[in-house]
C-alpha positions in Angstrom: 211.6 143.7 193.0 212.1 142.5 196.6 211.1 138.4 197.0 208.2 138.3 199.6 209.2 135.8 202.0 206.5 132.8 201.2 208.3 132.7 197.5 210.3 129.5 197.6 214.0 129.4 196.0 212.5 127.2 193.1 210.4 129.6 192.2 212.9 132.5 192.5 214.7 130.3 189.9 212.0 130.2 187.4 211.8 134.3 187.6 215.5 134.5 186.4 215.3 131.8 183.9 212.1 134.1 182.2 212.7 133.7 178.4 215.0 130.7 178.9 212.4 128.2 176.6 214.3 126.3 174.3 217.6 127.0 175.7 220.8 125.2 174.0 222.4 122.2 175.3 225.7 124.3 176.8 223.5 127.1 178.4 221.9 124.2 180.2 224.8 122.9 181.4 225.3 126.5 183.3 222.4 126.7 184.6 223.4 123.3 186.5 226.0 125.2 187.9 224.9 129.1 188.0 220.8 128.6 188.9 220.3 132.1 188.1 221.8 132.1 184.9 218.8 132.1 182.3 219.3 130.0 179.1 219.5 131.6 175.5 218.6 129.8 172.2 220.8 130.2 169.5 224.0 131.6 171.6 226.4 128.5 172.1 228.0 129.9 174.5 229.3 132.6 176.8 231.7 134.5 178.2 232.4 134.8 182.3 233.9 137.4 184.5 234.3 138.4 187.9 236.4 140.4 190.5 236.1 143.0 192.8 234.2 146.5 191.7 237.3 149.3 192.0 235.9 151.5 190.0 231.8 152.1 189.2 229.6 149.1 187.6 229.5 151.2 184.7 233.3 150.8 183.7 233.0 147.2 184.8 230.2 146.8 181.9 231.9 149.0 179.4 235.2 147.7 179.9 233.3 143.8 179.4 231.9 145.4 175.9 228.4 146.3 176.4 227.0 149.1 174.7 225.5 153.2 176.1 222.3 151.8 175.9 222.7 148.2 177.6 224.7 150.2 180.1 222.2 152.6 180.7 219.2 149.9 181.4 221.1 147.9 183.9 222.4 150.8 185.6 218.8 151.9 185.8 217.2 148.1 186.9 219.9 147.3 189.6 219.4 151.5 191.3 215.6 150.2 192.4 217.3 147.3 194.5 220.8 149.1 195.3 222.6 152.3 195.8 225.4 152.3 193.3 226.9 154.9 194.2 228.4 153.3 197.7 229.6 150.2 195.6 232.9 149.3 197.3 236.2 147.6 196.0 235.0 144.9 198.5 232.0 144.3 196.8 232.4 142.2 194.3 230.7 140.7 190.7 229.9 138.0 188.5 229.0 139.2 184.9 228.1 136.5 181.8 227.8 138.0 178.1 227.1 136.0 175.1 229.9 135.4 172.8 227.5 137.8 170.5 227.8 140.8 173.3 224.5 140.4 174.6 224.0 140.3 178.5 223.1 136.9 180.5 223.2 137.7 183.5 225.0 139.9 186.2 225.3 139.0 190.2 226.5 141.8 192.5 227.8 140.9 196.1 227.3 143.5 198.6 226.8 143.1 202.8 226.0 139.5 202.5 223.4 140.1 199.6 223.1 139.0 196.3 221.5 141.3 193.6 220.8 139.0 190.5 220.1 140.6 187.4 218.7 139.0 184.4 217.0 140.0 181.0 214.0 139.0 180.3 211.7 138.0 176.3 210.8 141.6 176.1 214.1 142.9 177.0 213.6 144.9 180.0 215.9 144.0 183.4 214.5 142.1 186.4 216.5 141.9 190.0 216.5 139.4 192.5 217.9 140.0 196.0 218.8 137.1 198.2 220.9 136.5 201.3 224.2 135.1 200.3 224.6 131.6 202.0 227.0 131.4 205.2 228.4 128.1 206.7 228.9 127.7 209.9 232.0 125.9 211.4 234.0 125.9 214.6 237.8 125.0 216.1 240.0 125.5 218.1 243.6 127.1 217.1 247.4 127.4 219.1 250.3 129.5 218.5 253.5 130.3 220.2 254.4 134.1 219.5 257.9 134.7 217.5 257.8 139.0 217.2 253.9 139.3 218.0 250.3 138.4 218.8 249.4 139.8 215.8 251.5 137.8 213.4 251.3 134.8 215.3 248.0 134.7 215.0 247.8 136.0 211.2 250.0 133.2 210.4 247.8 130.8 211.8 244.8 132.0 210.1 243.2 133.9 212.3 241.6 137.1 210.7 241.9 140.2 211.8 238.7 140.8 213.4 239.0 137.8 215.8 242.4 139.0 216.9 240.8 142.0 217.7 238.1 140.8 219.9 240.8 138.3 221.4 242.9 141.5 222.4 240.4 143.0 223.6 239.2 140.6 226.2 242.9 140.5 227.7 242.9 144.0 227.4 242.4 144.4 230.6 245.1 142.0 232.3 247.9 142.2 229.3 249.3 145.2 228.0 250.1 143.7 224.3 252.2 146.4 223.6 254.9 146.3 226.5 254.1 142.5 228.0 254.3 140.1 224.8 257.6 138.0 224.8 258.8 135.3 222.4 257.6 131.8 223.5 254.5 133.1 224.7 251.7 130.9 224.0 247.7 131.8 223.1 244.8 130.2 222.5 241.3 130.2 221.3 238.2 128.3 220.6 235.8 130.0 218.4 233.1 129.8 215.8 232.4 131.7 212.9 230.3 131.9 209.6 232.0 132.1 205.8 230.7 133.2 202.6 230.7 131.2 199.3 234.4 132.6 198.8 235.2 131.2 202.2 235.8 134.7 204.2 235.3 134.6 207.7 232.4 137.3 208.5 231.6 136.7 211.8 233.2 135.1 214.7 232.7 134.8 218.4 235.1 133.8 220.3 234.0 130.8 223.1 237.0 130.2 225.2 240.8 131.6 225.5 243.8 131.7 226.9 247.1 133.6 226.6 250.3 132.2 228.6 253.2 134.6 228.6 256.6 135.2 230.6 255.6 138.2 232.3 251.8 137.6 233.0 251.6 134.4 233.6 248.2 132.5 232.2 245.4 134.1 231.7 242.0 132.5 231.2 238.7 133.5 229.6 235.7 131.6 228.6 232.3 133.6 227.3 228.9 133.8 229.3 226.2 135.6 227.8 228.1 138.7 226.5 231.2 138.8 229.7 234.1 137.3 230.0 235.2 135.3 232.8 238.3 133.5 234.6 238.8 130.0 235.7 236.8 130.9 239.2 234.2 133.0 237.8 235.8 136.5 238.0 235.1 138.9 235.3 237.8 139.3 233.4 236.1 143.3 232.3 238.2 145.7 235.5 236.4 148.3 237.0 239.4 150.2 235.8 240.4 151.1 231.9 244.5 150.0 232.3 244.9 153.8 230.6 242.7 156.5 229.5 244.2 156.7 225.8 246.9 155.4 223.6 249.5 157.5 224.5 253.5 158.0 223.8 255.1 157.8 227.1 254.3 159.0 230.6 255.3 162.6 231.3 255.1 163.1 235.0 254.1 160.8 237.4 252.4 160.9 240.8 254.5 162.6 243.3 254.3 165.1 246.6 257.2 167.4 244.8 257.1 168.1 241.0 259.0 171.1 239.7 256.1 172.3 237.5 257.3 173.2 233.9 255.0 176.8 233.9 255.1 178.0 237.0 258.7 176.9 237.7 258.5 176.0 241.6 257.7 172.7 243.1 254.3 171.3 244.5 252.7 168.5 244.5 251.6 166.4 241.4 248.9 163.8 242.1 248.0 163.0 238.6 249.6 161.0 235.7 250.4 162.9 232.6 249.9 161.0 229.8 251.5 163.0 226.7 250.0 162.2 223.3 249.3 163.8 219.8 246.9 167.1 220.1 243.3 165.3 219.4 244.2 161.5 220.8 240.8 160.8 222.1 240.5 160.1 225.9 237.8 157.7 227.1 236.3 157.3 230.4 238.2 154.6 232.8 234.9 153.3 234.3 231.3 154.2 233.8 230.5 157.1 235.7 228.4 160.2 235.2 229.7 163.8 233.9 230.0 166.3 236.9 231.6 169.0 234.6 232.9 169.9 231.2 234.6 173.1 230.8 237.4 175.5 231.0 238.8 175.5 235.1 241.3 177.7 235.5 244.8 175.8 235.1 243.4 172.9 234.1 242.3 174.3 230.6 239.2 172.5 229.6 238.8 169.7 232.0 236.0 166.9 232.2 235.0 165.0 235.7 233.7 162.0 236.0 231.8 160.4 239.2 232.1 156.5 239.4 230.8 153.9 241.6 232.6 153.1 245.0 233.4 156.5 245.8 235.7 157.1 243.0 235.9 159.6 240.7 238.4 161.2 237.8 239.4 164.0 236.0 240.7 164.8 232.3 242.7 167.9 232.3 244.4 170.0 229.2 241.8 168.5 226.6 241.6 170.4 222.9 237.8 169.9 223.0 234.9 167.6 224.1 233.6 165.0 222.9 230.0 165.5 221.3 227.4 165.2 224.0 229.2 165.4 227.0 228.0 167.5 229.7 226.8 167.8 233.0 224.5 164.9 234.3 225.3 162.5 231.0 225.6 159.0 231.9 229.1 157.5 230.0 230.3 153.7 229.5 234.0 152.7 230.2 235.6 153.4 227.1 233.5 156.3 226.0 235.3 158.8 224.1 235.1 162.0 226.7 237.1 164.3 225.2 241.0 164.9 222.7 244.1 165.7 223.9 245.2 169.5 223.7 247.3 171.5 225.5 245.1 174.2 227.1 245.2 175.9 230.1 248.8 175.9 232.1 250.3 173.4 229.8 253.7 173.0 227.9 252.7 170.8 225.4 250.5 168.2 224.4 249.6 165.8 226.7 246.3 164.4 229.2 246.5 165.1 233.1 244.8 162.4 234.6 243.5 162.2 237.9 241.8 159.9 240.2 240.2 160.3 244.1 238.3 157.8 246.5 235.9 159.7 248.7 238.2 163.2 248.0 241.5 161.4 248.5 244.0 161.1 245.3 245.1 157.6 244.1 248.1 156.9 242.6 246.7 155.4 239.6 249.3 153.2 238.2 249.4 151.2 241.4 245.6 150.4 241.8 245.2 146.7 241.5 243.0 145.0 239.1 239.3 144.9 240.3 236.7 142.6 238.7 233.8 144.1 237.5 231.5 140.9 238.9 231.3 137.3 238.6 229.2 134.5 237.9 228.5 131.4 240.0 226.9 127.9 240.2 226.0 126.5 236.5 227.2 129.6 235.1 230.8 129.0 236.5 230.5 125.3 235.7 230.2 126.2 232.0 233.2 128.7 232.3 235.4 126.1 234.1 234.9 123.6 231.6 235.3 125.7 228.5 238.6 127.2 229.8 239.2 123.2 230.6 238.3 122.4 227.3 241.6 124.8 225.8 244.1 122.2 228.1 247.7 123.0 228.7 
């Protein structure tokens, strides 16, 4: 049974402490500490576990000594309020039994939820579902990089999800992979939420900054949902750096490539990017599909028309993404297609292509180009926050 809204916590209380008249002096004492916990006469005291669920509630309670039939009805009273089937060894549980066997109570953690189950004078199971408390802090943390960002910032107690989003506002002016060098410096000021067991669940990160021996100091302070630079310059490129996570670089741009098929030379204005057959390839820059299909050489190709002119082409793909085709709108980083070796190909690998009003572009030597920018009180804000980081 879901708690409407207008019930108050107190009274959410008094619904698992049904039964609990007359409760001994030590069962009081847990209730001051566990509110849900409801107090038994006659059963001095009890018995408390907890840990993670790795296998099904049901071995959890058999393994704690309760009975088929216990087993059965709790199994049956927490199903209304949860799906136990997609338990999780993340999720985790608080189970107290009297030293008799019987069951007190039982509080199952799940996607910031609590499912509180308690018997009550006639026997049967009641649940209570409330949202688990979060506090709210915020900091700011440094770190000079040893081997790389990610340890650095691991050590430092960063969690993983923050060091993602960090990466991934850089990700456009530092290649972490090929750019990181030991003394580099980074930094970040951030807030985030923790549950009871102090786990960071969410963060957002306000302010940044990553100072390193080949790309020099880079800035980035959040407005609204962009990042921006010291003088209000998006730090989101027109541009993906890449169109995948790839190996190495196969072939680059040139007038005079001997061509591994055909065996003669002629031009190659393209990158080739080779990869593991069904690396997915994303879209550089929002754009709109002009074609997804087999063209001749090319094997299955995709193209892609973009803003200023530009447009791109995905050659050799395995397969299409789901949903792209002609006249569909896509997002810079969209997955567009997988990496495959069809049409005039000698292995695995993406041909990548780019044009500005029909002309082909060298890709690798485009320069970074802001998406936007932001000005006035906006790039006030930005300015100070990046400010804020200091030296």
């Amino acid at each position: 049974m879901r708690r409407p809204d207008f019930v108050s916590r107190e009274r959410a209380k008094w619904f698992l402490l049904a039964g609990a008249a007359g409760a001994a002096l030590l069962a009081g004492a847990l209730y001051l500490s566990r509110p849900w916990l409801p107090a038994f006469p006659d059963e001095p005291s009890v018995i408390v576990s907890s840990g993670t669920i790795t296998g099904t509630l049901d071995s959890v309670l058999k393994e704690r000594g309760l009975g088929d039939a216990d087993r059965f009805k709790i199994s049956r009273a927490m199903s209304r309020e949860l799906n136990l089937r997609r338990l999780r060894p993340q999720d985790t549980y608080e189970l107290t039994v009297s030293t008799w066997g019987s069951l007190v109570s039982l509080a199952v953690n799940r996607d910031l939820k609590t499912y509180l189950l308690s018997p009550s004078e006639t026997g049967e199971y009641g649940v209570f579902v409330q949202d688990v408390e979060l506090a709210e802090a915020s900091g700011k943390l440094y770190g000079e990089i040893s081997s790389s960002l990610w340890e650095s910032m691991s050590a430092a107690g960063v969690p993983a999800a923050a060091i993602l989003d960090y990466a991934d506002i850089f990700s456009w002016s530092v290649d972490f992979l090929t750019e990181v060098r030991a003394g580099d410096r980074w930094a970040i000021d951030w807030t985030y939420r923790k549950d009871p067991a102090g786990k960071v669940v969410s963060q957002k990160i306000s302010a940044a900054f990553y100072d390193g021996r080949e790309t020099g100091r880079k800035n980035a302070a959040a407005w609204k949902d962009n990042y921006f630079d010291e003088k209000g310059e998006s730090l989101r490129s027109m541009f993906l750096r890449a169109p995948l996570h790839y190996r190495r670089i196969s072939s680059y741009f040139t007038n005079r490539r001997f061509h591994p098929v055909l065996k003669y030379y002629r031009p190659h204005h393209g990158i080739d990017y080779a990869a593991p057959r069904g690396t997915p390839v994303s879209a550089v820059a929002d754009g709109t599909v002009t074609f997804a299909g087999w063209k001749g050489g090319n094997g299955k190709l995709v193209m892609l028309k973009h803003g200023g002119g530009y447009s791109t082409t995905y050659g050799h793909l395995s397969g299409f993404a789901r949903g792209v085709r002609s006249g569909r709108r896509v997002a810079q980083g969209d997955v567009v297609g997988y990496v495959g070796s069809t049409g005039l190909s000698s292995g695995p690998h993406l041909d990548f292509r780019i044009k500005q009003n029909g002309k082909p572009l060298n890709f690798l030597k485009i320069k970074y180009r802001s998406s936007g920018g932001v000005s006035g009180k906006a790039k006030a804000v930005v300015a100070a926050a990046i400010a804020g980081l200091g030296d």
